[in-house]
PDB file of N, CA, C and O in Angstrom:
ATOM      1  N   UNK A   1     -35.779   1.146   3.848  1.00  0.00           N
ATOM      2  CA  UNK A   1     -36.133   0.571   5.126  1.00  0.00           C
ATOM      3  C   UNK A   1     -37.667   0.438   5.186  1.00  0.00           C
ATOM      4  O   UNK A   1     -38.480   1.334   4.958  1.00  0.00           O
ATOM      5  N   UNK A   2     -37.890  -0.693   5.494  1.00  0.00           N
ATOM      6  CA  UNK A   2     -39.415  -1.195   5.500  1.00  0.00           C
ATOM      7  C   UNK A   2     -40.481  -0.249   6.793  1.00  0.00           C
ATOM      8  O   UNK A   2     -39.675   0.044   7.676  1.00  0.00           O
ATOM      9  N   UNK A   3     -41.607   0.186   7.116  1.00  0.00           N
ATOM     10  CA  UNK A   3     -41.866   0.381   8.320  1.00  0.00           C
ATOM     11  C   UNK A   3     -41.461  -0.124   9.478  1.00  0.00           C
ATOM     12  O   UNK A   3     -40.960   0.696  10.249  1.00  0.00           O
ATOM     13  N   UNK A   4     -41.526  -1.226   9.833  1.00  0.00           N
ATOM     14  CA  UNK A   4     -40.917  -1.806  10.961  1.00  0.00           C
ATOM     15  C   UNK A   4     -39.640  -1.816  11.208  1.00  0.00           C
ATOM     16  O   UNK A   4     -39.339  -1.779  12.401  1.00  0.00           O
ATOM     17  N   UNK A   5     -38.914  -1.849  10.551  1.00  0.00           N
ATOM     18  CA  UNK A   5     -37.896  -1.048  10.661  1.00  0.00           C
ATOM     19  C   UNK A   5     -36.848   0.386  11.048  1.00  0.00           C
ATOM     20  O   UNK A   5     -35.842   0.719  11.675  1.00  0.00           O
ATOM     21  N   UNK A   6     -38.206   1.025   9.937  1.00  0.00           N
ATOM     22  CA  UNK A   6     -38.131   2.436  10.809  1.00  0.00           C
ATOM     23  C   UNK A   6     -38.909   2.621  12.004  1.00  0.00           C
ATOM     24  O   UNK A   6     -38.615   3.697  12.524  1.00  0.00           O
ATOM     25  N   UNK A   7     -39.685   2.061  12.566  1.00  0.00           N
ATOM     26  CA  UNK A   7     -40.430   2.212  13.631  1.00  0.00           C
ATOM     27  C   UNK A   7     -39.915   1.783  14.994  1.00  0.00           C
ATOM     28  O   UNK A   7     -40.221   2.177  16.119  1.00  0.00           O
ATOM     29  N   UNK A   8     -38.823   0.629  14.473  1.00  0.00           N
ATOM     30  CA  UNK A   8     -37.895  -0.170  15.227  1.00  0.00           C
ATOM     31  C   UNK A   8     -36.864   1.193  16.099  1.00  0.00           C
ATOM     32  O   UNK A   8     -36.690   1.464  17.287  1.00  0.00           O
ATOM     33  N   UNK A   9     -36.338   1.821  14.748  1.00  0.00           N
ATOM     34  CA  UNK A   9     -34.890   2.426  14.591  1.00  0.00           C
ATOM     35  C   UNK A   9     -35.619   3.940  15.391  1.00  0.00           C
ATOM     36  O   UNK A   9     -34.822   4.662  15.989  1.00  0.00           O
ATOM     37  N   UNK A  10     -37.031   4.330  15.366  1.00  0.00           N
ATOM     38  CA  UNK A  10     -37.375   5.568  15.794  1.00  0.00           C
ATOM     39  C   UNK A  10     -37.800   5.627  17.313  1.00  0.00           C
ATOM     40  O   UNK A  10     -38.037   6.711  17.847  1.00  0.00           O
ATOM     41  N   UNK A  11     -37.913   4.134  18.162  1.00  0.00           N
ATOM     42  CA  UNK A  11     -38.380   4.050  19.102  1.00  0.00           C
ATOM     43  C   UNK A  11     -37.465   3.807  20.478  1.00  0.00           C
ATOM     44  O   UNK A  11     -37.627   4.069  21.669  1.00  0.00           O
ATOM     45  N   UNK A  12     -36.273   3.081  19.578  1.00  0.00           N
ATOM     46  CA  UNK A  12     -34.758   2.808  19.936  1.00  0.00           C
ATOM     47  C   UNK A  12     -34.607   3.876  21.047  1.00  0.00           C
ATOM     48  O   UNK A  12     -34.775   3.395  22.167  1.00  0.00           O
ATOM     49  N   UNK A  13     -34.277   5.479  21.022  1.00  0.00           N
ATOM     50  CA  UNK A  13     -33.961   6.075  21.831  1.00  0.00           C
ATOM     51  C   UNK A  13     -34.968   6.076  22.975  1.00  0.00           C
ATOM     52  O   UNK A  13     -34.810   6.123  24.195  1.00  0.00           O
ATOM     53  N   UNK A  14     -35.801   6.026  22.382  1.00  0.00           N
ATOM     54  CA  UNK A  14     -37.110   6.260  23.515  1.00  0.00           C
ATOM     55  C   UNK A  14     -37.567   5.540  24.484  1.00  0.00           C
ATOM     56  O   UNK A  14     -37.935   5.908  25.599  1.00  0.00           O
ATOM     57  N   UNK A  15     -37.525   4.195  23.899  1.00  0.00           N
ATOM     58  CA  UNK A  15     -38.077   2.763  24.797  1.00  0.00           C
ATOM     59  C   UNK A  15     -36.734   2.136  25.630  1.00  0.00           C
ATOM     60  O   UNK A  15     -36.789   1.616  26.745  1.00  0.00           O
ATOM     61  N   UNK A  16     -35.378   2.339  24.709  1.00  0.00           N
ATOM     62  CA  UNK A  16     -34.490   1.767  25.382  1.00  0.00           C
ATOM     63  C   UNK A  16     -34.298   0.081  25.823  1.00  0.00           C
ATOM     64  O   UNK A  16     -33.611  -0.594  26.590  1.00  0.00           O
ATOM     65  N   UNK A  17     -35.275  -0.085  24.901  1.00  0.00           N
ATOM     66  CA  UNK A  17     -35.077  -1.594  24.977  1.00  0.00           C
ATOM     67  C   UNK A  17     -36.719  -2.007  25.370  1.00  0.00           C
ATOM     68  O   UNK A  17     -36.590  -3.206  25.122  1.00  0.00           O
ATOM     69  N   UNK A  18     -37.692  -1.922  25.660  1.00  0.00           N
ATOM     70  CA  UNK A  18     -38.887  -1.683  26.774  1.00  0.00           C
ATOM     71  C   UNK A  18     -40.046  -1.988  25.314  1.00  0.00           C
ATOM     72  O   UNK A  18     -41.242  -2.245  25.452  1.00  0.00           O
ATOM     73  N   UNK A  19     -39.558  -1.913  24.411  1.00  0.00           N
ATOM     74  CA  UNK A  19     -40.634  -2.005  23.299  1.00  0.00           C
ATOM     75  C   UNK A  19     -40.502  -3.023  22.290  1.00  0.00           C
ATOM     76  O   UNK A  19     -39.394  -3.216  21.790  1.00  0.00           O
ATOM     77  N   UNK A  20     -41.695  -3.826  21.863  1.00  0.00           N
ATOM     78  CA  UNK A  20     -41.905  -4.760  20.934  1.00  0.00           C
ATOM     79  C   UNK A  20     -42.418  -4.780  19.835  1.00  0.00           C
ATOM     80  O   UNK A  20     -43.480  -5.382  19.995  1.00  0.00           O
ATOM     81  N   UNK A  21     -42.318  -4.484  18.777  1.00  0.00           N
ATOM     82  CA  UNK A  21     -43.424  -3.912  17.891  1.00  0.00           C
ATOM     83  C   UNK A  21     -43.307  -5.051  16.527  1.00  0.00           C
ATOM     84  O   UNK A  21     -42.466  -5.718  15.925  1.00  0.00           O
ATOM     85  N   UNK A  22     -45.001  -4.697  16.526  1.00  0.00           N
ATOM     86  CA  UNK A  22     -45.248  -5.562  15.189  1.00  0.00           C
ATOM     87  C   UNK A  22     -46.211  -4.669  14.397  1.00  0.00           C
ATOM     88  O   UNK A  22     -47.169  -4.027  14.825  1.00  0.00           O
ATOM     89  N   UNK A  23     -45.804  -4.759  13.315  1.00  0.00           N
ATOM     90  CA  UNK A  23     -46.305  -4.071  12.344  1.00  0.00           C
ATOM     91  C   UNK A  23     -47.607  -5.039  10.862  1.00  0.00           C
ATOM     92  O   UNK A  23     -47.267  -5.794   9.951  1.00  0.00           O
ATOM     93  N   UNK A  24     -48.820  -4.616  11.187  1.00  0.00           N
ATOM     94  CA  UNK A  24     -49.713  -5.449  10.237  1.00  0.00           C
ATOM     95  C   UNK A  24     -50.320  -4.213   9.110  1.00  0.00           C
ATOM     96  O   UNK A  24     -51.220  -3.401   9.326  1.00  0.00           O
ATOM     97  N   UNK A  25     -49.707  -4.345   8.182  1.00  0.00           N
ATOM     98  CA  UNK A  25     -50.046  -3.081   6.930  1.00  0.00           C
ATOM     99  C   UNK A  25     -49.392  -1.490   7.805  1.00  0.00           C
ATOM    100  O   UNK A  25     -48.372  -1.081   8.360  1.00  0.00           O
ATOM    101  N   UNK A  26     -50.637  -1.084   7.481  1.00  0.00           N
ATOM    102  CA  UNK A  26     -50.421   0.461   7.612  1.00  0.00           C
ATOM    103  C   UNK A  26     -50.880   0.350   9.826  1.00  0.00           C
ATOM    104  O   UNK A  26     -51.151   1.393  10.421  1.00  0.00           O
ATOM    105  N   UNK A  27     -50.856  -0.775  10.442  1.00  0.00           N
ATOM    106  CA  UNK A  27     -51.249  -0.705  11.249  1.00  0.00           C
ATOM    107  C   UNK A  27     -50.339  -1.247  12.486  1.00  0.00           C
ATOM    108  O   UNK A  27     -50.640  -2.424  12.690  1.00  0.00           O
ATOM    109  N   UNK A  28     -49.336  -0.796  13.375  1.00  0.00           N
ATOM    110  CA  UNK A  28     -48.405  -0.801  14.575  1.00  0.00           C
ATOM    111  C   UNK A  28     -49.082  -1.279  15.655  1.00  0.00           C
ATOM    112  O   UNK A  28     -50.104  -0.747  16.090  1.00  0.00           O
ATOM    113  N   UNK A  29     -48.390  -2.600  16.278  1.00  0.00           N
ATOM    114  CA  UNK A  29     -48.991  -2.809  17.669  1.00  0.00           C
ATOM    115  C   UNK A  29     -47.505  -2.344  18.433  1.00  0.00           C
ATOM    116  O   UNK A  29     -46.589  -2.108  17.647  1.00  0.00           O
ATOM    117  N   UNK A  30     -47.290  -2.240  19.482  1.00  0.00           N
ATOM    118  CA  UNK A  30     -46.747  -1.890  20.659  1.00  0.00           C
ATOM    119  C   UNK A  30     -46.858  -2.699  21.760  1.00  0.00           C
ATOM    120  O   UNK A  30     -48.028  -2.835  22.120  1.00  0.00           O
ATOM    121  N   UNK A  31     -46.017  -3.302  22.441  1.00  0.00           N
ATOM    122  CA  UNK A  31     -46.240  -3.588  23.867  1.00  0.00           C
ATOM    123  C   UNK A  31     -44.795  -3.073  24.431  1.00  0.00           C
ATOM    124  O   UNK A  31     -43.665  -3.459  24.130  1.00  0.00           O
ATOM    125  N   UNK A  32     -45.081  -2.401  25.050  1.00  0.00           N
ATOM    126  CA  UNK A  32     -44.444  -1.943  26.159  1.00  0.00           C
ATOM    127  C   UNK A  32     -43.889  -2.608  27.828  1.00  0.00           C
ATOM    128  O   UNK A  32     -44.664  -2.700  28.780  1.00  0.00           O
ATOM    129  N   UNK A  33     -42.732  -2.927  27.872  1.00  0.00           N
ATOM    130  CA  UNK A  33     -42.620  -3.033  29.377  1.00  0.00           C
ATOM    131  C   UNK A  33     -42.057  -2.336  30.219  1.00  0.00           C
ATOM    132  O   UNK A  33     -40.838  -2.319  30.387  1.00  0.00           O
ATOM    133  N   UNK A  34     -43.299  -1.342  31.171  1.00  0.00           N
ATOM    134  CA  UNK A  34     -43.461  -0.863  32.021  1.00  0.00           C
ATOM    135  C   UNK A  34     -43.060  -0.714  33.567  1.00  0.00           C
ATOM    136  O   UNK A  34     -43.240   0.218  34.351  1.00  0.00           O
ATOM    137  N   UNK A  35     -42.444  -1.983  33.724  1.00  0.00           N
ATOM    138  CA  UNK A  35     -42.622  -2.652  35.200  1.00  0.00           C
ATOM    139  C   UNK A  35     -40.980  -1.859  35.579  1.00  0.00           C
ATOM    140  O   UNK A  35     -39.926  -1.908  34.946  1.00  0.00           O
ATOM    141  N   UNK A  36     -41.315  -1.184  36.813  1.00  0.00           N
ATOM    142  CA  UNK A  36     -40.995  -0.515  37.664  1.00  0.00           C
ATOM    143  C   UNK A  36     -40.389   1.080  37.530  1.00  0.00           C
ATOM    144  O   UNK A  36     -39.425   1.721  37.950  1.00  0.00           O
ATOM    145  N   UNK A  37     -41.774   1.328  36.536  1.00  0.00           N
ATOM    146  CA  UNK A  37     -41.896   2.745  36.100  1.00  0.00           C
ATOM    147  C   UNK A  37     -42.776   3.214  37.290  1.00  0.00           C
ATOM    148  O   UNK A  37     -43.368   2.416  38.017  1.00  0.00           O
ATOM    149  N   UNK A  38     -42.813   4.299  37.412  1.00  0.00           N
ATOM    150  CA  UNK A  38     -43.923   4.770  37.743  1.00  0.00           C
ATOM    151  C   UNK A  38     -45.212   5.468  37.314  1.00  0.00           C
ATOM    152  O   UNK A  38     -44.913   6.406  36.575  1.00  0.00           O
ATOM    153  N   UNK A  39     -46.315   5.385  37.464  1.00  0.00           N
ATOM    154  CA  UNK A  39     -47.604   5.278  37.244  1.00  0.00           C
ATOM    155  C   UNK A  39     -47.080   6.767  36.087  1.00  0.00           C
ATOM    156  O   UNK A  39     -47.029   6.347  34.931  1.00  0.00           O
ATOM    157  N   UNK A  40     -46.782   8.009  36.158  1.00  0.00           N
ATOM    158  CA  UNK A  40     -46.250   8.939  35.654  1.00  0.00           C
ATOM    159  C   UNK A  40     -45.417   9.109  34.381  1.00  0.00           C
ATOM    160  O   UNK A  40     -45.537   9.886  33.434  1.00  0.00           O
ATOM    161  N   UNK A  41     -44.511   8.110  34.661  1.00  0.00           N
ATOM    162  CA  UNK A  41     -43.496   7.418  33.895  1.00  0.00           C
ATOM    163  C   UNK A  41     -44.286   6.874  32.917  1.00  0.00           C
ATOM    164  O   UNK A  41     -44.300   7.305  31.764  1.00  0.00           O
ATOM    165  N   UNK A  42     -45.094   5.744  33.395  1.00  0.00           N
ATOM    166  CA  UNK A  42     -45.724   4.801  32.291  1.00  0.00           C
ATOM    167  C   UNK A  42     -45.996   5.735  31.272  1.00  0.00           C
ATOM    168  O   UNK A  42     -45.508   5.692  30.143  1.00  0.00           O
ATOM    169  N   UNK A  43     -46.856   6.655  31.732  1.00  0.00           N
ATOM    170  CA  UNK A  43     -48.097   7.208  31.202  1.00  0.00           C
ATOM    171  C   UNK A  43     -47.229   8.418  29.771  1.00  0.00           C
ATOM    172  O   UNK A  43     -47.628   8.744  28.653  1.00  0.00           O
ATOM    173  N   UNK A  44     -45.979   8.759  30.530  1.00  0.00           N
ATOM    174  CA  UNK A  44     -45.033   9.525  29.325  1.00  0.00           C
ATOM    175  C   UNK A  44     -44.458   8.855  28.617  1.00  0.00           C
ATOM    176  O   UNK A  44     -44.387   9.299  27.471  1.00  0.00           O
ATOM    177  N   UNK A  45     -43.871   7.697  28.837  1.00  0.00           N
ATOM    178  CA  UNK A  45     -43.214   6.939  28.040  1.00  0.00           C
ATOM    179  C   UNK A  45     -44.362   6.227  26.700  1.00  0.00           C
ATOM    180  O   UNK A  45     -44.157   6.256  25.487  1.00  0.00           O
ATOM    181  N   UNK A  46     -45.574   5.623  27.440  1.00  0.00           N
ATOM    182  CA  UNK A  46     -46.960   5.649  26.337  1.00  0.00           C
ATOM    183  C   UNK A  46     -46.985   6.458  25.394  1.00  0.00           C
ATOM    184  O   UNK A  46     -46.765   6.168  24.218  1.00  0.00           O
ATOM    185  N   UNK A  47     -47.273   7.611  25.851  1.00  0.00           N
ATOM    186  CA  UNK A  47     -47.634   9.089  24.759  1.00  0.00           C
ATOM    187  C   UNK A  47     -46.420   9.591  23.966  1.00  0.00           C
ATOM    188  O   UNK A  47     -46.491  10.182  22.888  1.00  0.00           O
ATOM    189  N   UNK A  48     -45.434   9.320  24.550  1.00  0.00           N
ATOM    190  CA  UNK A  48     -44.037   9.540  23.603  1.00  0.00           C
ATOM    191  C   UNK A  48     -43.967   8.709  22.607  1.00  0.00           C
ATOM    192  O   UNK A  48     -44.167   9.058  21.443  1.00  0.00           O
ATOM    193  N   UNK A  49     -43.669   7.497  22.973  1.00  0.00           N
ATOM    194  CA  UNK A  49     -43.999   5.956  21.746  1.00  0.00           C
ATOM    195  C   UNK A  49     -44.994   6.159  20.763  1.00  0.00           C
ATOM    196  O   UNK A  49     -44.732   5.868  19.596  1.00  0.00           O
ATOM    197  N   UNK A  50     -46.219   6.667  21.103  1.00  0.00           N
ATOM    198  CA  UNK A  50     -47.023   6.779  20.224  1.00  0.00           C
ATOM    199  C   UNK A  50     -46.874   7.482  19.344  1.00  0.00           C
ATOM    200  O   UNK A  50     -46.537   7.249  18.183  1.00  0.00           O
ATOM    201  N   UNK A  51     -47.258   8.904  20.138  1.00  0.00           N
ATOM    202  CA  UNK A  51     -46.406  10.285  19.052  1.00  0.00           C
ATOM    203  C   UNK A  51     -45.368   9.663  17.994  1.00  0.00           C
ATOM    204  O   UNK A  51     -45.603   9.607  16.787  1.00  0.00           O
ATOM    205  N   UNK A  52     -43.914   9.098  18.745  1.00  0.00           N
ATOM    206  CA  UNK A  52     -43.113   8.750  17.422  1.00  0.00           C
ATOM    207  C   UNK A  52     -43.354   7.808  16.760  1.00  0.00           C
ATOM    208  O   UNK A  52     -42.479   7.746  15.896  1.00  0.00           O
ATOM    209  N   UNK A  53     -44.314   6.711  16.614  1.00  0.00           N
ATOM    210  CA  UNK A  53     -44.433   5.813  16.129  1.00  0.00           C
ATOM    211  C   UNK A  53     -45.582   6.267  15.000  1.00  0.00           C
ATOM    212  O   UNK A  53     -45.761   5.649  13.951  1.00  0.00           O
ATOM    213  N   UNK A  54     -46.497   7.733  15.497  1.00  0.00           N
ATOM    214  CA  UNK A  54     -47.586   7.826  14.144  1.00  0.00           C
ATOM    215  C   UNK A  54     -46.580   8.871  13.225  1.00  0.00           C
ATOM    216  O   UNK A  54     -47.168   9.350  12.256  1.00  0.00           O
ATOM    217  N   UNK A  55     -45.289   9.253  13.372  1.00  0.00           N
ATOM    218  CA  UNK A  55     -44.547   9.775  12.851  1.00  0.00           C
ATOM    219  C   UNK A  55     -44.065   9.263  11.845  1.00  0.00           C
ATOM    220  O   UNK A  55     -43.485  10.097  11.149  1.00  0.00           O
ATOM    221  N   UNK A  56     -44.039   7.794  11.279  1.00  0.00           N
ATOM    222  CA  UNK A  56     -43.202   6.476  10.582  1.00  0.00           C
ATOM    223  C   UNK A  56     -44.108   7.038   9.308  1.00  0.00           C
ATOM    224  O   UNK A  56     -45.267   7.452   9.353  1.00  0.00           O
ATOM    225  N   UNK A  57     -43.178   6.920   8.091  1.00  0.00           N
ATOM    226  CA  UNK A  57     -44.264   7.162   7.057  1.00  0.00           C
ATOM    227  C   UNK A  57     -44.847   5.725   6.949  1.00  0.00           C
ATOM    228  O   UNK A  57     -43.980   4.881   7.174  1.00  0.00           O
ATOM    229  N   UNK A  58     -46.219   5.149   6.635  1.00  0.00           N
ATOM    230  CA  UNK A  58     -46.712   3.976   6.543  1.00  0.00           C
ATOM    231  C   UNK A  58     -47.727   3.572   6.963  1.00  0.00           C
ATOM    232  O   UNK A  58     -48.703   3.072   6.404  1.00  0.00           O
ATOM    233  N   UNK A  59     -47.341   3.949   8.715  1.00  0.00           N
ATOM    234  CA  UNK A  59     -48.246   3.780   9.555  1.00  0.00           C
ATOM    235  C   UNK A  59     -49.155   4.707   9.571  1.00  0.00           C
ATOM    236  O   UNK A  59     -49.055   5.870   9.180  1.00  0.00           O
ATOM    237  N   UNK A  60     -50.162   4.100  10.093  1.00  0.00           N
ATOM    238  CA  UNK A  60     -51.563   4.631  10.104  1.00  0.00           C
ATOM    239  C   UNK A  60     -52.187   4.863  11.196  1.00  0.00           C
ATOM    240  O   UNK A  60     -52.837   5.889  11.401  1.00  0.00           O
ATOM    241  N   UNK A  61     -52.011   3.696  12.198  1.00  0.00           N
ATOM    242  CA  UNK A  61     -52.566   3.253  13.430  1.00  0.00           C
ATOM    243  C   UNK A  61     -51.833   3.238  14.702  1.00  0.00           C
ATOM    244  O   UNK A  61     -50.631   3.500  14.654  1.00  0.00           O
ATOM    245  N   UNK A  62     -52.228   3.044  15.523  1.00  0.00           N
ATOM    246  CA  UNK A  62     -51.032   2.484  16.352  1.00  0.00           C
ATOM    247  C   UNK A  62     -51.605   1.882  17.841  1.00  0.00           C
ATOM    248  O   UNK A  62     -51.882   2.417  18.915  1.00  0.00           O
ATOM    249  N   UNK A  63     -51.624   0.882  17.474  1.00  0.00           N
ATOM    250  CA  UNK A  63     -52.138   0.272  19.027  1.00  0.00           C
ATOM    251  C   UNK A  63     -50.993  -0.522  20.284  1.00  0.00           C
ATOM    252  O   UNK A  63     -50.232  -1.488  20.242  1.00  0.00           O
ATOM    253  N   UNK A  64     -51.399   0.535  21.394  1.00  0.00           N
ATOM    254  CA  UNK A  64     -50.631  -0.309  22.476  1.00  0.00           C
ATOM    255  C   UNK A  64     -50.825  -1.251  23.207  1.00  0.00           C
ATOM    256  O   UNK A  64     -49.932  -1.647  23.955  1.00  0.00           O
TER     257      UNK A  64
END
């Protein structure tokens, strides 16, 4: 399984659908949709994604 793939398959539980990811080398973008989280919410669901996403062997980076 390629990174994006696994990054796909590791974010699955977490984002629940809410995440987009593109992967350039060793480097993960993220966009997230947020909308009608709360300010709290956002902010855990962010730091969770991230955490599992610098978890992917490959990745390096990870921008949201």
């Amino acid at each position: 399984m390629d990174p994006k793939e696994q990054l796909d398959a590791r974010l699955a539980p977490l984002a629940a659908g809410r995440a987009v990811v593109r992967v350039d080398g060793a480097r993960a973008s993220i966009i997230l949709d947020v909308s009608g989280l709360s300010e709290a919410a956002r902010d855990a669901l962010a730091a969770e994604v991230e955490s599992a996403a610098r978890t992917v062997p490959g990745i390096e980076a990870v921008r949201e």
